[in-house]
C-alpha positions in Angstrom: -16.3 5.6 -8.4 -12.2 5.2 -8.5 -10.6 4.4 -5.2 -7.6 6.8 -6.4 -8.3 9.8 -4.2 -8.4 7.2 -1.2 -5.2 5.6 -2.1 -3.6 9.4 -2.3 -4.6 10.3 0.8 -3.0 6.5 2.3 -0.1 7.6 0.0 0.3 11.2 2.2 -0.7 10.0 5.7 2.4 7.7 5.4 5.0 9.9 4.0 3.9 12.5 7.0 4.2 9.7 9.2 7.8 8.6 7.8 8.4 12.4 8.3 7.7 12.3 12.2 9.0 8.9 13.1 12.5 8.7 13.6 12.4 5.3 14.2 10.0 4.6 11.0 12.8 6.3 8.7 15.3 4.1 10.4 13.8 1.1 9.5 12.8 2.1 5.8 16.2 3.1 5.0 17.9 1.8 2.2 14.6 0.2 1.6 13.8 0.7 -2.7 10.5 -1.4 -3.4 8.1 -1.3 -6.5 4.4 -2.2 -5.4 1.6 -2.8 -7.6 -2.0 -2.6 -6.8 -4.5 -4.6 -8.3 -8.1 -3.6 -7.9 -9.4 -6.0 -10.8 -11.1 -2.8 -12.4 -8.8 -0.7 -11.4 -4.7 -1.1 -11.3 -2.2 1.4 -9.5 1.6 1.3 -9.0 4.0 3.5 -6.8 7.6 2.8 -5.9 9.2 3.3 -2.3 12.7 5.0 -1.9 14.5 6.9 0.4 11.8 6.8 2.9 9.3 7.8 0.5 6.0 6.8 -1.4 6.3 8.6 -5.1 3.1 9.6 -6.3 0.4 6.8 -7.2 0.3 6.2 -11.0 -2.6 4.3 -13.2 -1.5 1.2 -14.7 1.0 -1.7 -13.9 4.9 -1.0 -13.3 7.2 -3.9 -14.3 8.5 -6.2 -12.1 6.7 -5.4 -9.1 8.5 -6.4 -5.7 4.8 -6.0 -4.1 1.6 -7.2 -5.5 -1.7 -6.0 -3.5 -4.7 -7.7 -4.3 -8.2 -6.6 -3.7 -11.0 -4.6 -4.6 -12.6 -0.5 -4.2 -15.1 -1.6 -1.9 -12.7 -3.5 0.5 -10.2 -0.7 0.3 -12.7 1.6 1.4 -13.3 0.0 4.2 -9.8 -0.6 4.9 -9.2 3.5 4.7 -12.3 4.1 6.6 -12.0 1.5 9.5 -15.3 -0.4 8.8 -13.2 -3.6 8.0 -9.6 -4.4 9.9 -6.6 -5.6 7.7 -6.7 -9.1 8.9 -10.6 -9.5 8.6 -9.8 -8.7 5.0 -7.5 -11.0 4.5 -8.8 -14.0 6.4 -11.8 -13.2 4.1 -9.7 -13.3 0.8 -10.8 -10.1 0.0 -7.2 -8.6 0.7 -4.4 -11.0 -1.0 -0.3 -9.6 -0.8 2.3 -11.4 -2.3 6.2 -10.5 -1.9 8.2 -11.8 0.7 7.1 -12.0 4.3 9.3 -8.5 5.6 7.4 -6.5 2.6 4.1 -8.1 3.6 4.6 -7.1 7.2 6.3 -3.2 5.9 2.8 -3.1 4.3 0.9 -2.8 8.0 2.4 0.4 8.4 -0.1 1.8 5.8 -3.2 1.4 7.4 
């Protein structure tokens, strides 16, 4: 089973929340990041600009600002609410590397 459709849906629940919060576009302006996601089986990319997620593509992009590490199982119960950000990551099963501001942009997904 791909996590893909579960991604998409974390893709659109953002941009409609960008959309209503004034103060979320605020912050995000200006803001142009590439972001990879690494699922070990699985690998996704999307870029952020103007306040926007594009769509999520297969593959790698090149020289991603953003790296997300984890796996489908941990991301589904990210997207579901069985397992908390932090427990995931405490638990190394949810690894980010980019600077500190990107890693803490990230929260707003979830």
């Amino acid at each position: 089973m791909t996590v893909k459709p579960v991604l998409d849906e974390v893709i659109s629940k953002f941009n409609e929340k960008v959309e209503k919060d004034a103060a979320l576009r605020k912050e995000l302006e200006g803001v142009n990041k590439k972001i990879q996601v690494d699922l070990g089986c699985e690998q996704y990319c999307f870029t952020l600009n103007a306040c926007k997620v594009d769509k999520l593509n297969e593959g790698t992009i090149e020289c991603p600002d953003v790296i997300i590490i984890s796996d489908p199982e941990t991301v589904i119960k990210l997207r579901s609410g069985e397992m908390k950000p932090m427990k995931a990551w405490a638990l190394k099963k949810l690894r980010v590397k980019g600077s500190i501001e990107d890693v803490l942009r990230l929260r707003k997904f979830f």
